[in-house]
C-alpha positions as CSV (number, residue, x, y, z in Angstrom):
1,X,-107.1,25.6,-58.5
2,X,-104.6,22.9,-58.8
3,X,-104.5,20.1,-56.0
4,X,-100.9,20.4,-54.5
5,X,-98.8,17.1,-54.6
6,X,-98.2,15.0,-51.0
7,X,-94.5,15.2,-50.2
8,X,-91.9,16.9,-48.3
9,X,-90.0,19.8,-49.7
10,X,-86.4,20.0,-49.6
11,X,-85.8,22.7,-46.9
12,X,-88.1,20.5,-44.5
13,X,-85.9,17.4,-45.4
14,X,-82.7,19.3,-44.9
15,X,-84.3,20.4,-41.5
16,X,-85.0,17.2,-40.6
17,X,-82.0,15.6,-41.3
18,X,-80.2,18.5,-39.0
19,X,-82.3,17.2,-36.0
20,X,-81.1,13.8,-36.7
21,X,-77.7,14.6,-36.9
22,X,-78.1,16.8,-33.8
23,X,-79.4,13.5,-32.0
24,X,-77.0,11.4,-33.3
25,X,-74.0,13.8,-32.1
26,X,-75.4,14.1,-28.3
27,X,-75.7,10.1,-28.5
28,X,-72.4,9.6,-29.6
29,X,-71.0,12.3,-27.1
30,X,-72.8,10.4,-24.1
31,X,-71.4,7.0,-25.3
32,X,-68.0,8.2,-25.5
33,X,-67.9,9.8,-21.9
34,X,-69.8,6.7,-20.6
35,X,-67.3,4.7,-22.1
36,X,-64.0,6.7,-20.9
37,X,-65.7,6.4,-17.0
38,X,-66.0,2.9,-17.9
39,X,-62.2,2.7,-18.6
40,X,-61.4,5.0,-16.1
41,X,-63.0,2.8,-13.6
42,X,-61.3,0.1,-14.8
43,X,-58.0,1.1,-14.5
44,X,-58.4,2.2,-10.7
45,X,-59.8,-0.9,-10.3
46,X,-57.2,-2.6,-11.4
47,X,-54.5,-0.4,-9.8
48,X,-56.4,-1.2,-6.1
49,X,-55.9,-4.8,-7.2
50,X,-52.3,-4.4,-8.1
51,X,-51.3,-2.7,-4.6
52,X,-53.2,-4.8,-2.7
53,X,-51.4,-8.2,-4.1
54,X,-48.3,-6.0,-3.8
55,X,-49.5,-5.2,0.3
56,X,-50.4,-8.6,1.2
57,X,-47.1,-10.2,-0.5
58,X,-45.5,-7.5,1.5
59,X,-47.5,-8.2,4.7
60,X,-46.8,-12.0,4.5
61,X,-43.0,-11.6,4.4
62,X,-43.1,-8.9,7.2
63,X,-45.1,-11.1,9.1
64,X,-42.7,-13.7,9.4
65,X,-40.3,-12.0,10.3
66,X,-37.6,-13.3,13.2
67,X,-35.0,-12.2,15.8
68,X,-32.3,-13.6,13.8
69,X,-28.9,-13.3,15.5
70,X,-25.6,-12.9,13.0
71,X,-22.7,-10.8,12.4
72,X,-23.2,-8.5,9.3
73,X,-19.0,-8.3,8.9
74,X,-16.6,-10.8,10.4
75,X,-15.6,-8.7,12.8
76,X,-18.9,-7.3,13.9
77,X,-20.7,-7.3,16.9
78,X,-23.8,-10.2,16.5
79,X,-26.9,-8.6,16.9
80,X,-30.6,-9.2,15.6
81,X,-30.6,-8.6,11.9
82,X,-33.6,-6.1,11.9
83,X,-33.6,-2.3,10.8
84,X,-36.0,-0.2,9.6
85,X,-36.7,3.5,8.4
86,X,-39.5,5.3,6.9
87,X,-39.1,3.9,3.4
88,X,-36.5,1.1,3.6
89,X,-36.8,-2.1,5.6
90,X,-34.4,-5.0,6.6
91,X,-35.5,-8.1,8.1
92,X,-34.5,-12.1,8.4
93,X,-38.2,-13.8,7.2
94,X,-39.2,-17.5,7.3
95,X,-41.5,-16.3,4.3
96,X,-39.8,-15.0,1.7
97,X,-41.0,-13.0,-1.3
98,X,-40.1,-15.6,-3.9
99,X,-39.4,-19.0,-2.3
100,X,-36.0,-20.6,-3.7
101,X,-35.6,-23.8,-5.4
102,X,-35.0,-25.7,-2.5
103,X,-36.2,-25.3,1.4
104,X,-34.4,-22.2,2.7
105,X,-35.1,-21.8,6.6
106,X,-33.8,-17.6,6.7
107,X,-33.6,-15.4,4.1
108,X,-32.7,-12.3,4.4
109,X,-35.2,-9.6,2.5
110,X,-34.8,-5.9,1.9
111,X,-37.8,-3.7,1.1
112,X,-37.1,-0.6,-0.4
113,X,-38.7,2.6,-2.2
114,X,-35.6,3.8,-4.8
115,X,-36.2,7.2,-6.3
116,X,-33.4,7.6,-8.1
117,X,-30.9,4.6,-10.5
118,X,-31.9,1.7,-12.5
119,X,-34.8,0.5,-10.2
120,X,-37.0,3.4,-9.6
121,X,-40.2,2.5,-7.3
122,X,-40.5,-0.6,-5.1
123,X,-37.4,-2.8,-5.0
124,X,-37.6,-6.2,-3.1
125,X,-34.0,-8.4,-2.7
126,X,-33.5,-10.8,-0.9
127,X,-30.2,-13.5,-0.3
128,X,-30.6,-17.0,1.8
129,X,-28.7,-17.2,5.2
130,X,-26.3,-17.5,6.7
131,X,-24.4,-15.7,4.3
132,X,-22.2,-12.1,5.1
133,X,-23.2,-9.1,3.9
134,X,-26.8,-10.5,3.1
135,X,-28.4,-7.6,2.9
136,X,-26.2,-5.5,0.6
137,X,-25.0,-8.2,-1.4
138,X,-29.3,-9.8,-1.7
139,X,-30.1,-9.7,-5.1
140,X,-33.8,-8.0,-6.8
141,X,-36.1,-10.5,-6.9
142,X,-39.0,-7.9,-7.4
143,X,-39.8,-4.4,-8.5
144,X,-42.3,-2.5,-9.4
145,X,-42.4,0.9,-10.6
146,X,-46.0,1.8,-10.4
147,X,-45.2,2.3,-6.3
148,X,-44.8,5.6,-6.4
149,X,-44.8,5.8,-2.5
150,X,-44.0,3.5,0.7
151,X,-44.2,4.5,4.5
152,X,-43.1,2.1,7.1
153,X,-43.9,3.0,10.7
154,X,-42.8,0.4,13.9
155,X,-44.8,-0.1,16.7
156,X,-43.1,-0.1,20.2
157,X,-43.5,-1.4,24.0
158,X,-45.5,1.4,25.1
159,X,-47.5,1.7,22.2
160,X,-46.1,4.3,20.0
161,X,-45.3,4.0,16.3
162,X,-41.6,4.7,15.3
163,X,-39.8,6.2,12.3
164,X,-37.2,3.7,12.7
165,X,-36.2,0.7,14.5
166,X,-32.8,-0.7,15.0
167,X,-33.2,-4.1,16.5
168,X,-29.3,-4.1,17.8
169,X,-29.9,-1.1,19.4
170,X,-33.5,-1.7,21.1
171,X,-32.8,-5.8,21.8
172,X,-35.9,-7.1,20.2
173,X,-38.3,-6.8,17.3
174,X,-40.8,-4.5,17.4
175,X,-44.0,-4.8,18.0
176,X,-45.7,-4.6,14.7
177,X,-44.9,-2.6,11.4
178,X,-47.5,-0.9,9.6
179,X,-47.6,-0.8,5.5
180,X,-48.8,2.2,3.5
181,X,-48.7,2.0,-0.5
182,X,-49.3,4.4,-3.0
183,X,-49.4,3.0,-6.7
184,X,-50.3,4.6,-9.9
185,X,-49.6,7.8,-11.4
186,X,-49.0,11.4,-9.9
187,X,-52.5,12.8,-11.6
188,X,-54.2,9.4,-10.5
189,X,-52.9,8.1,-7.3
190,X,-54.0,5.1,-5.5
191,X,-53.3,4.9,-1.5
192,X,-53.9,1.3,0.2
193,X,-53.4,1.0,4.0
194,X,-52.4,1.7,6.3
195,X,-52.0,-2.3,6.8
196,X,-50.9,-3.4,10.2
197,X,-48.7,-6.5,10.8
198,X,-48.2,-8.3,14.2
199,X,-44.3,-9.4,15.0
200,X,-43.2,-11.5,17.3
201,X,-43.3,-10.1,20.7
202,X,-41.3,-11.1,23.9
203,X,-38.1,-12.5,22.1
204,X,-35.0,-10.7,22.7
């Protein structure tokens, strides 16, 4: 009998290159979900990065907020510039947002979530005092529409948070204001907060 020749035959080649290709596909299928939970990752992170700079911007300017006394209208009573509801703040700051070219003691600062319009999301003005009108006629110094949500609540003398504070009505600041931000989209949403800011207290 005839010694068979060494080698492979084709069927066990095309066999074993179906294995390979097999491997190969898995590997490339587990690089591809590793890398899209890499991105993912990174994009949360970078969200939590973006609405905390946004928070703590936000928290300065709160923060410095004082019992400014004006009259909004000529003919208005003068009161402490400082009113607040669930999503729209107004306040007189000695730290404003963006500072302005020269030293500005006051400026008044409006913080508000807009839904609807050309600014849709956060919308930061502001306008340097004394001035009439400031807050109506304070012009958008920032606004971001990745804020998708903003909840202001206002802490009072005995210890319970507010909806809304209207320093005319109550005589003084309250006590604190606490922040909440969500940024991002409506499938990926990013909450930060609540943040908690001390006011002055006492100063009426």
């Amino acid at each position: 009998m005839r010694r068979r020749d060494g080698g492979f035959t084709l069927l066990e080649v095309l066999i074993a290159l179906a294995i390979v290709g097999a491997l190969l596909g898995i590997t490339v299928g587990g690089l591809r979900v590793a890398l899209a939970a890499w991105q993912r990752g990174e994009d949360r992170s970078e969200a939590q990065q973006h609405a905390r700079g946004v928070a703590v911007s936000l928290a300065r300017t709160v923060g410095g907020a004082y019992p400014y006394q004006a009259r909004l209208q000529a003919a208005g009573a003068q009161a402490i510039l400082f009113r607040g509801t669930a999503s729209r703040l107004e306040l007189v700051t000695q730290s404003p947002p963006f500072p302005f070219e020269v030293p500005i003691a006051f400026t008044a600062v409006v913080v508000g979530l807009e839904e609807s319009g050309e600014h849709r999301g956060l919308v930061i003005r502001q306008r340097a005092l004394p001035n009439w009108d400031p807050f109506e006629q304070a012009v958008v110094v920032l606004h971001d529409p990745t804020v998708t949500r903003l909840e202001l609540k206002y802490l009072d003398e005995a210890g319970s948070w507010q909806d809304e504070w209207k320093a005319e009505a109550a005589g003084a600041l309250p006590r604190a204001v606490r922040i909440t931000l969500v940024t991002g989209t409506s499938d990926r949403p990013v909450t930060l907060g609540p943040i908690t800011v001390s006011l002055r207290v006492g100063t009426r």
